[in-house]
Each structure stands twice: as structure tokens, then as C-alpha cells.
Phi, psi and omega in degrees: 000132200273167179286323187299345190257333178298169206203084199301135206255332194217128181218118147164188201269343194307089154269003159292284191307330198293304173314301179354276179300324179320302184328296195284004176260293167289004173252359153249029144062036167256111176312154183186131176238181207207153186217129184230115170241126168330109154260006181243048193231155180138174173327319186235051157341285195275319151323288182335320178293323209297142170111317180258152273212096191302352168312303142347336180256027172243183166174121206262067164303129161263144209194094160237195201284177183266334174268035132273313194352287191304328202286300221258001162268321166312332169273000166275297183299324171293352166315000000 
């Protein structure tokens, strides 16, 4: 899926919702690609960290095409 054509479906730290929504995007066979990014990664790692509140230190992205979009927003909201 090319990037111009995706749409971002999911952005946040929520890895319970993040599966969620994964679930209802494949079992109603809706394409979807996904990014999992490190926020506690860098120069001051291990400093950087003490302290901070480990729910945070993923951030979860969902990506499906943009003429699935609406289908797979609709398919969120009956959950």
C-alpha cells in the first residue's frame, strides 16, 4: 500500500484498542498496515526514562487505503 494512498485509522498508546480495531480490520478482511514506535528510545534513553509512566512508551499507528476508510470507520463505530 502505497503511502499516498493510506489514511491513518489509529494513532495512540492504547495497545488493548490498537489490537482491537487490528481484530475488526481482519476478520472483516479489511487491509490495514501498522507502525509501532519506541518513544523511550534516544541519546538519553535510560536517563530519559526514570520515572515515566510505562503506558506511553509505544505509540501504536493503524493505516488502511483511503477508499476502505469509511467501511472500516463504520466498522469501528459498531463495536
Amino acid at each position: 500500500m502505497p503511502f499516498l494512498n493510506k489514511k491513518e485509522m489509529y494513532c495512540g498508546f492504547s495497545l488493548w484498542e490498537y489490537s482491537s480495531i487490528a481484530k475488526i480490520l481482519s476478520d472483516n478482511k479489511v487491509k490495514y498496515t501498522y507502525k509501532t514506535v519506541n518513544c523511550g528510545t534516544g541519546k538519553n534513553h535510560i536517563i530519559g526514562t526514570i520515572g515515566n509512566d510505562e503506558r506511553f512508551r509505544y505509540m501504536y499507528y493503524i493505516y488502511v487505503h483511503k477508499k476502505d476508510f469509511d467501511y472500516a470507520v463504520s466498522l469501528i463505530n459498531k463495536k
